[in-house]
N, C-alpha and C positions, 0 to 999 in steps of 0.2 A: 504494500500500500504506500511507496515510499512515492509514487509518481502522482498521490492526489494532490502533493504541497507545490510541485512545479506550476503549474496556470500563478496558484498564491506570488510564488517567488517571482515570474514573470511578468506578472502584473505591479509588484511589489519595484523592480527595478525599470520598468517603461513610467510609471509614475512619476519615481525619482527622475529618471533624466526629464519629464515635463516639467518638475519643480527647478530643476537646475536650469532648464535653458529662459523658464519664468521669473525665477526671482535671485538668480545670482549676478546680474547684469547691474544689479542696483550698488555696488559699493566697485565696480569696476567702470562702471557708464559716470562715475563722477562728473568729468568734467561737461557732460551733456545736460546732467543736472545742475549745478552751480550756477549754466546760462541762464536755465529758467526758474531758479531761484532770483537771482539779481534782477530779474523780468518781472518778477512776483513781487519785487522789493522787500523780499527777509533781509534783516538785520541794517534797513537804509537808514535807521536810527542812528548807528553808531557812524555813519558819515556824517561830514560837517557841510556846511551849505557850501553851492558851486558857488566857486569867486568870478567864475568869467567863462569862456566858451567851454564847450563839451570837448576834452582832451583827445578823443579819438572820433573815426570814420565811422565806429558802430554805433555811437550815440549813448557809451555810456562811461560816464566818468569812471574814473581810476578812484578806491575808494582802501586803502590798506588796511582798516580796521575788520571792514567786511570780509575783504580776502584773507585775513587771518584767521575771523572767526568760522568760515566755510575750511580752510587748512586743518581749524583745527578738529573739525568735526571729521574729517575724512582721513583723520591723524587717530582718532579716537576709534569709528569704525572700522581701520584695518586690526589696530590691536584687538578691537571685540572677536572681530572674525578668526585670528587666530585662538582667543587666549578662552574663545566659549567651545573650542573643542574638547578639552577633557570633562568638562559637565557633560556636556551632549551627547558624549562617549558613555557616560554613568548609565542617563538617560535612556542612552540606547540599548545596553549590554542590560538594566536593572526590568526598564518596563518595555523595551519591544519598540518594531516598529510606527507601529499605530499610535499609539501613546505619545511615543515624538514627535512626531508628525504633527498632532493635532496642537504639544504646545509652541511647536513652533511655527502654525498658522495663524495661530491664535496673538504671538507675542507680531509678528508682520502686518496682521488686519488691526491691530492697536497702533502699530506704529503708523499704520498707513491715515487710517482715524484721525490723529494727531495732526501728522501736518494738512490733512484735508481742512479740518477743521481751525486752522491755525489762519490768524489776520497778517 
């Protein structure tokens, strides 16, 4: 009866690659993000007001505080992404596929929430 777990396990790893080619593009697509972050004006608070023309051809001022603070978030999510493997690893090996899966649907449709809901 060892051949009823195979469909499980095949289904189980065509999943995963939908998840990876879904939601791993998000801490690697940065810079496509940050454009339409500075487009959305996060963090346009921490700029100071334009003294005079707009410094570039794209129309959007040069702002060092923002760019720092988008640095340092994408400074922070790589180290998450490494350093939430050995929980994930618990996770995985303690309660199974299923189980991680779902919290870590769950921690991505919160995070997605957030900035949806974010002014």
């Amino acid at each position: 009866m060892a051949g009823q777990g195979l469909p499980l396990h095949v289904a189980t790893l065509l999943t995963g690659l939908l998840e990876c080619l879904g939601f791993a593009g998000v801490l690697f697509g940065w810079p496509s993000l940050v454009f339409v972050f500075k487009n959305e004006d996060y963090f346009k608070d921490l700029c100071g007001p334009d003294a005079g023309p707009i410094g570039n051809a794209t129309g959007q001022a040069d702002c060092k505080a923002q760019d720092e603070r988008f640095s340092l978030i994408f400074t922070l999510g790589s180290f998450m992404n490494n350093f939430m493997t050995f929980p994930t690893g618990y996770i995985f090996d303690r309660f199974k596929t299923t189980v991680a899966r779902l919290i870590a649907i769950f921690f991505y449709t919160t995070a997605t929430l957030i900035i949806a809901f974010t002014s």
